[in-house]
C-alpha positions in Angstrom: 101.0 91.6 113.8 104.3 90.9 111.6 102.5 91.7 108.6 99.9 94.3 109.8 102.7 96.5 110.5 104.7 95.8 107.2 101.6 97.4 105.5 100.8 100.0 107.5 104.4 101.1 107.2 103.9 101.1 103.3 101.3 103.1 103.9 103.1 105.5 105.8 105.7 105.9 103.2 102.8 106.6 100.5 101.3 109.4 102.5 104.6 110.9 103.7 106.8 110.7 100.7 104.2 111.0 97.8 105.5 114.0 96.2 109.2 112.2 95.9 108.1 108.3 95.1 108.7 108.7 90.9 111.5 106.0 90.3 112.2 104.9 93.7 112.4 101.3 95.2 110.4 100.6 98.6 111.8 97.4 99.8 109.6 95.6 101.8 111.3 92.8 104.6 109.1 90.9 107.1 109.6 87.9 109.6 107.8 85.5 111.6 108.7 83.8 114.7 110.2 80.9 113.2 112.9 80.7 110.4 110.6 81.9 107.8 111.3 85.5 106.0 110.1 87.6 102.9 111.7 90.4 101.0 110.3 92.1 98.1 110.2 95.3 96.2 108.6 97.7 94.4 109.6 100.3 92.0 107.0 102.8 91.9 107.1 103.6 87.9 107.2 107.8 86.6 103.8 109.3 86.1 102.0 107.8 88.8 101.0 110.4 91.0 98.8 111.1 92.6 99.6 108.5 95.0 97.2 108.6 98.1 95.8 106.3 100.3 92.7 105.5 98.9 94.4 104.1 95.6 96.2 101.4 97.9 92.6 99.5 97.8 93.2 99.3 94.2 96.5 97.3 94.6 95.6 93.7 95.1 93.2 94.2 91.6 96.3 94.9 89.3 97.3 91.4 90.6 97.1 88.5 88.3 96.3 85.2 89.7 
């Protein structure tokens, strides 16, 4: 459920705060039960709008392997 939530948040912030995203960081900070954590970023560049939800499935394409 750690990450479930984690991305579902992200999403909230996408659908919420899309018209004030250009430039800004969305730090991302999740935790197991155990002593393992993640932090990341991302900076969402200038000139992306629109951003929506739909455009989220097209995240894990712009990822190279």
């Amino acid at each position: 459920m750690y990450t479930t939530s984690l991305y579902v948040a992200l999403a909230s912030v996408i659908h919420s705060k899309h018209d004030t995203l250009d430039g800004e960081h969305i730090v991302m900070f999740s935790y197991g039960s155990g002593l393992a954590s993640t932090m990341f970023y991302f900076k969402i560049q200038d000139g992306q709008q629109p951003f929506s939800l739909s455009n989220l499935l097209k995240v894990p394409a712009a990822f190279k392997i």
